[in-house]
C-alpha positions as CSV (number, residue, x, y, z in Angstrom):
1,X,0.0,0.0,0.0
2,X,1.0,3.5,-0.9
3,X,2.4,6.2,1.7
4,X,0.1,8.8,2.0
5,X,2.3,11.6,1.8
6,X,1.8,15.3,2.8
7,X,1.4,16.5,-0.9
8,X,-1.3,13.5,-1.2
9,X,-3.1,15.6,1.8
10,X,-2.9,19.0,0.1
11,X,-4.5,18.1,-2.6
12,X,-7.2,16.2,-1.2
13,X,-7.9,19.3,1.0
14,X,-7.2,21.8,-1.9
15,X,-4.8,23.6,-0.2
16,X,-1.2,24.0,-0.4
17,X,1.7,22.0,0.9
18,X,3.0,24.4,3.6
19,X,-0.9,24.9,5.1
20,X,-0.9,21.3,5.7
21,X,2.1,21.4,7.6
22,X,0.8,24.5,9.6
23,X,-1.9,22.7,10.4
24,X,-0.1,19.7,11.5
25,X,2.2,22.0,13.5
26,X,-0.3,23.6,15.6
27,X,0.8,27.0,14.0
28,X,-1.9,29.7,14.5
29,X,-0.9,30.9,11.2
30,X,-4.5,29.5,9.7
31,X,-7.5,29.4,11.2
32,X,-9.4,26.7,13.4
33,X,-11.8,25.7,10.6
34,X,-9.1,25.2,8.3
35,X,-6.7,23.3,10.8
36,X,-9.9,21.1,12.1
37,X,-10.9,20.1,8.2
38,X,-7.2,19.5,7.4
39,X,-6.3,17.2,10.6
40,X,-9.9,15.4,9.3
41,X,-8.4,14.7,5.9
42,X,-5.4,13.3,7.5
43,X,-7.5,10.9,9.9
44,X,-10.0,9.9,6.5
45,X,-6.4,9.1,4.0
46,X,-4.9,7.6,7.3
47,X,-1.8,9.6,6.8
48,X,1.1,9.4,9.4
49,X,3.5,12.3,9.8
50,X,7.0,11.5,8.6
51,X,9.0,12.6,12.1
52,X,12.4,12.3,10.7
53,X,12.2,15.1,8.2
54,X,9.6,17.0,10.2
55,X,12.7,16.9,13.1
56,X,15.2,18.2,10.4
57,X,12.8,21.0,10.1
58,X,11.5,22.0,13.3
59,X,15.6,21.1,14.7
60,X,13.8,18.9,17.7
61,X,12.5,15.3,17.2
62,X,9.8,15.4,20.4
63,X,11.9,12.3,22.1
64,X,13.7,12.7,25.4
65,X,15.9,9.3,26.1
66,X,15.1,7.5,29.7
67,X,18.1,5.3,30.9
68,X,17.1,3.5,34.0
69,X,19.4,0.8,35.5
70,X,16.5,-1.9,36.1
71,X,13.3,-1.5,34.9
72,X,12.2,-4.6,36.7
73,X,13.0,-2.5,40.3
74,X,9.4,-1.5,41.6
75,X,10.9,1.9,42.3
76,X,12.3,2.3,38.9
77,X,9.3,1.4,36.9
78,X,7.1,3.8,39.1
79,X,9.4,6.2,38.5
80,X,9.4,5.2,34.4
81,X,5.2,5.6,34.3
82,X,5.8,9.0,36.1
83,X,8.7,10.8,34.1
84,X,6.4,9.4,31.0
85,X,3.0,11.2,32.1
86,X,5.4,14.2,32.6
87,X,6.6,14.1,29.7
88,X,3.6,13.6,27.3
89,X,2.1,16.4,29.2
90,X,4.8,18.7,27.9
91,X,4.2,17.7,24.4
92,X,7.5,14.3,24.4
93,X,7.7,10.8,23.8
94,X,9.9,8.8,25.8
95,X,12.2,6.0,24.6
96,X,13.0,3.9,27.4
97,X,16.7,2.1,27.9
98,X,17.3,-0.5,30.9
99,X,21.6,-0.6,31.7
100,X,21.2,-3.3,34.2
101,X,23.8,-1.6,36.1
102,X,26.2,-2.0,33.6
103,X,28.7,0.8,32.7
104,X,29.4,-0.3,29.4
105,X,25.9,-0.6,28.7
106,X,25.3,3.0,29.7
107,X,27.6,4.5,27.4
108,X,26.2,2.3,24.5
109,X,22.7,3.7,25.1
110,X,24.3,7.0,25.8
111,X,25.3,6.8,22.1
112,X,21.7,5.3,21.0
113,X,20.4,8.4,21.9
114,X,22.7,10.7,20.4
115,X,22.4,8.3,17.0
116,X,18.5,8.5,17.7
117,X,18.4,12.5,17.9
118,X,17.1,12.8,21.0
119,X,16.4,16.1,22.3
120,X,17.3,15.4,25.6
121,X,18.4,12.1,28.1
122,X,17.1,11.9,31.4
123,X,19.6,9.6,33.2
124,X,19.2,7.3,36.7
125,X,22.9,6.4,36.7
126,X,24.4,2.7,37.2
127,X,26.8,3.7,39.9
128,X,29.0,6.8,41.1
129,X,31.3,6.8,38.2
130,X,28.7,7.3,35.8
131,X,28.9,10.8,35.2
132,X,33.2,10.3,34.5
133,X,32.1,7.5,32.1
134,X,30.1,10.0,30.4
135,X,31.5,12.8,30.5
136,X,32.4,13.0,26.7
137,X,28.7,12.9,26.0
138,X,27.4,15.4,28.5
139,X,28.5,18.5,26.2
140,X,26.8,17.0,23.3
141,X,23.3,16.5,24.6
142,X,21.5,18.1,27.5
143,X,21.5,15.7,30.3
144,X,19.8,15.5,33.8
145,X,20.4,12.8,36.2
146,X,17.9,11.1,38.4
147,X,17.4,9.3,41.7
148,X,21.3,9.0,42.8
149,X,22.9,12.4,44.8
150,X,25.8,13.1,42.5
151,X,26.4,15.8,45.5
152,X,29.5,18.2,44.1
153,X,29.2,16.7,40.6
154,X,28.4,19.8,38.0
155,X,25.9,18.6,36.0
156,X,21.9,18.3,36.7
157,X,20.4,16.3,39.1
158,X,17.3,15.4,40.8
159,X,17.5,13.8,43.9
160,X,15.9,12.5,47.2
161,X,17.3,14.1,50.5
162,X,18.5,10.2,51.6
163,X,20.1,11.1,54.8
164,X,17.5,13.0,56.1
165,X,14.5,10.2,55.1
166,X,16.9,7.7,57.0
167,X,17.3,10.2,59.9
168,X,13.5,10.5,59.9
169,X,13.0,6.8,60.4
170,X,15.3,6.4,62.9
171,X,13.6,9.5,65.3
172,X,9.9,7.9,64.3
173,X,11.6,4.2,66.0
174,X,12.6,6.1,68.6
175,X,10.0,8.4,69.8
176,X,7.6,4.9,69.4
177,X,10.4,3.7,72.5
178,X,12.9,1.5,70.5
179,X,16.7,1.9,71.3
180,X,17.9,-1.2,69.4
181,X,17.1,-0.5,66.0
182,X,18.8,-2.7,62.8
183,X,20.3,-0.8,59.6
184,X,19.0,-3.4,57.6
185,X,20.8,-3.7,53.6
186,X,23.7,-1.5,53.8
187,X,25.6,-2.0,50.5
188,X,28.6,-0.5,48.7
189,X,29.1,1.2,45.0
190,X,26.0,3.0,45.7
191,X,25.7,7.0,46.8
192,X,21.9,6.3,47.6
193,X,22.5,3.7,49.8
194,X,25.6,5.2,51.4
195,X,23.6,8.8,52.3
196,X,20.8,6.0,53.8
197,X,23.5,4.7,56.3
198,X,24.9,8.0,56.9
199,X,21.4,8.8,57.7
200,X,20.8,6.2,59.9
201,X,24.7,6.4,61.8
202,X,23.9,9.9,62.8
203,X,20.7,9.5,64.1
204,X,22.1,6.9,66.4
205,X,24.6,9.0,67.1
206,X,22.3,12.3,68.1
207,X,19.5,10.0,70.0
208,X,22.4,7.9,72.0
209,X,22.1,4.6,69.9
210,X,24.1,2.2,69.1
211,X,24.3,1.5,65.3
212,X,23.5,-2.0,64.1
213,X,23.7,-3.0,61.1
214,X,22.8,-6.6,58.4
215,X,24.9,-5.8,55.5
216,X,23.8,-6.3,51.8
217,X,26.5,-8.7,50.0
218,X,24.6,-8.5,46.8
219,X,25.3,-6.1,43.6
220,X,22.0,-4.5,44.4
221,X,18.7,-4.9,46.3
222,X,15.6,-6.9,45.5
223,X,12.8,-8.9,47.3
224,X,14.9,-12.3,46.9
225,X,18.2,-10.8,48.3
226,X,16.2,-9.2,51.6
227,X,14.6,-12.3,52.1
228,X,18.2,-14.4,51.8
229,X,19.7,-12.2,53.9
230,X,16.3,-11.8,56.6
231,X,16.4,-15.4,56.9
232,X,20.5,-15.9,57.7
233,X,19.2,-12.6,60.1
234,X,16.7,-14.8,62.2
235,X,18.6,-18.2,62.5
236,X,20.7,-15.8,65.0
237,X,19.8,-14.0,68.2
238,X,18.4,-11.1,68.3
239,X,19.3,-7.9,69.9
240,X,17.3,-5.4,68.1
241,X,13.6,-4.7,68.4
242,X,13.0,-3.2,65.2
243,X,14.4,-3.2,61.7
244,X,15.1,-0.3,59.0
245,X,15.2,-1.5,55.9
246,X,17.0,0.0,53.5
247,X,14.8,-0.3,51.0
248,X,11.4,-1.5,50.3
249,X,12.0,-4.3,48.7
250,X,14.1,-5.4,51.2
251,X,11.6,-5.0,53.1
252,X,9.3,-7.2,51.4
253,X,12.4,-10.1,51.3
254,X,12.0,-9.4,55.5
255,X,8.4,-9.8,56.2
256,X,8.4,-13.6,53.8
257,X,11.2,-14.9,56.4
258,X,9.9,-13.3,59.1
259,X,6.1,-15.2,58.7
260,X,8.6,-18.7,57.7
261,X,9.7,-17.8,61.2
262,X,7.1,-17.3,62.8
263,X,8.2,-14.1,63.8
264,X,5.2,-11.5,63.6
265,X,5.2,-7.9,62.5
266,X,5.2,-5.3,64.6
267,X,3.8,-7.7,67.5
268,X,7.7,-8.8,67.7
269,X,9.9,-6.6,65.6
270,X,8.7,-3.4,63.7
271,X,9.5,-3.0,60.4
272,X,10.3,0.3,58.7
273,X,11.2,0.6,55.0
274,X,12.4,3.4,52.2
275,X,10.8,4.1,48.7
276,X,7.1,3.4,49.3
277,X,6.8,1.5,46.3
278,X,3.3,0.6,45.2
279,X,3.2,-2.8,46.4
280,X,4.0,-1.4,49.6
281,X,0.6,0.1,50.7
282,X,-1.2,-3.7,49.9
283,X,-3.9,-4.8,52.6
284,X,-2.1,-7.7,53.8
285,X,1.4,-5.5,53.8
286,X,0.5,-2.0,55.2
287,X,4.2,-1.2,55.6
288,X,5.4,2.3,57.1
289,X,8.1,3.4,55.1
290,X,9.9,6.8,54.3
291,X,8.5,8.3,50.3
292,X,10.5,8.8,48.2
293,X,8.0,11.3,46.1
294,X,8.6,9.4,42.7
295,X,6.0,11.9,40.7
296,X,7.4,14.9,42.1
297,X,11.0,13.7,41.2
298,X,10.2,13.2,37.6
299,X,8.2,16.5,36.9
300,X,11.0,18.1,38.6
301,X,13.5,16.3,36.2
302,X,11.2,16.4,33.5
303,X,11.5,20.5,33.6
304,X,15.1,21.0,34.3
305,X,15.9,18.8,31.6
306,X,13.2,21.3,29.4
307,X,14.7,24.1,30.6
308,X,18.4,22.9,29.0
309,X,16.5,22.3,25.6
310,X,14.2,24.9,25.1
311,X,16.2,27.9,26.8
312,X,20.0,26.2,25.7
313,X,21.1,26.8,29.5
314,X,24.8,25.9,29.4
315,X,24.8,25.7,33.8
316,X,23.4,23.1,35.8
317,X,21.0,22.7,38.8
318,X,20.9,20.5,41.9
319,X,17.6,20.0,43.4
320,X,17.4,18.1,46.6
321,X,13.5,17.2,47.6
322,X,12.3,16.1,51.2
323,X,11.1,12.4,52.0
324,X,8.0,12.2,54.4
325,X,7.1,9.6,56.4
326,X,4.0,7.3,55.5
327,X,2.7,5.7,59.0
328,X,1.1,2.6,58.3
329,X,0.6,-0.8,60.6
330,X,4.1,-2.2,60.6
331,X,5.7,-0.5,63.3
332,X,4.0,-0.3,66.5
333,X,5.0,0.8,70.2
334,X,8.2,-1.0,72.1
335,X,6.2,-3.5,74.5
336,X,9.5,-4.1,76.3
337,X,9.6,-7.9,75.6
């Protein structure tokens, strides 16, 4: 079957080619009659705009590039559904790359995009030495990173205030009567994770704690990696009576070893966790956590990274957002047991 070109639609609408294309572009250069009884010819010869020479035209395809290390991460895909309402509300499309933590893989996607003409990458980074990996790209494409506190780093980024949720959680334990509290899924190679801990270390240290921590081992965190590491946790003794978990999934991993245990939640040990994915509010799971405010991060990104394109801004911006606690039913009162 033939193309239906935009010369086909001119002269089925009896106009010329450039008033199609006004028409197409939204330009208020004709009237609304004439744009509404073009756009109608279109839909009736089912003709599909050609977005590779329209972008040589206009200089911008509409595509911004997503690069998230895991896609299959609850918090990642949340945040993937956000940053692509965002984005379609500003008039994008998103393609959407998955580096599985890999930092080769990050720089080949990197050049995807560029090959791909995107206007724009927003970036969740695979590790701390992403932005030297990339740093050849950065001048060539307007870049904001998301999720991980690059801190002095001088590029754009959107980030969580980390420390402070974990410092949060620890002073909600506390003012419920714990003093033994468990860092649960400290891991390395990760800035996120590290600003947790730090989080967490000073609490103790302001509230007369002493820190406690089950360290992650794994390359990252999931539900099966909490719940490996919950269920080493419980074959020992146990000098804590509640448990931060780094993350929610972790948390998840906790309370399946926990109920294999028979160890009940918060009757025995309250359970605190950091994200509040979706899964996270379920009837039967109702866990208190610390938000991570996933759909204020990407309309935050989302902007900063269409402030680079549309005004050319050659600086960068840091934007650091507060966490809030969400109070549910895992954590409850210390009963002194």
């Amino acid at each position: 079957m033939k193309n239906v070109t935009i010369k086909d639609v001119a002269k089925a609408a009896g106009v010329s080619y450039s008033t199609v294309s006004r028409a197409l572009s939204g330009s208020p250069e004709i009237s609304a009659d004439t744009r509404e009884r073009i756009l109608q010819v279109c839909k009736d010869m089912n003709y599909t705009a050609n977005t590779v020479a329209r972008a040589m035209v206009m200089k911008s395809t509409k595509l911004l590039g997503l690069i998230l290390t895991g896609v299959n991460n609850p918090f990642m895909s949340e945040l993937a559904y956000h940053i692509d309402r965002q984005a379609r509300a500003r008039g994008y499309n998103i393609i959407l790359c998955n580096s599985s933590r890999d930092a080769e893989q990050e720089r080949e996607l990197f050049e995807l995009m560029i090959g791909r003409q995107v206007d724009g990458i927003i970036l969740c980074p695979s590790g701390p030495e992403s932005y030297e990996s990339l740093r050849p790209y950065l001048s060539r494409l307007p870049t904001v990173f998301v999720g991980e506190n690059l801190r002095e780093v001088p590029e754009s980024y959107v980030a969580v205030d980390n420390a402070r949720g974990a410092y949060i959680g620890v002073e909600y334990l506390y003012n419920l009567g714990h003093r033994d509290i468990l860092y649960f899924g400290r891991r390395r190679g990760s800035v996120t994770h590290q600003l947790r801990a730090d989080g967490y270390a000073a609490a103790c240290r302001d509230l007369g704690l002493t820190p406690q921590y089950c360290n992650n081992t794994f390359s990252f965190t999931s539900i099966k990696y909490g719940y490996q590491l919950a269920k080493q946790l419980f074959a020992q003794e146990r000098h804590y009576s509640a448990i931060f978990a780094a993350t929610d999934t972790n948390a998840l991993g906790i309370m399946q070893a926990a109920e294999e245990n028979g160890i009940r939640i918060p009757e025995d040990i309250s359970l605190l966790g950091f994200d509040n994915i979706r899964d996270s509010g379920l009837p039967r799971i109702n866990l208190t956590t610390i938000e991570q405010q996933k759909k204020m991060l990407a309309s935050v990104a989302v902007d900063s990274l269409l402030d680079k394109i549309q005004n050319e801004l050659a600086g960068y911006t840091h934007r650091i957002l507060t966490p809030t606690l969400i109070e549910r039913s895992s954590c409850a009162p210390y009963s002194g047991k």
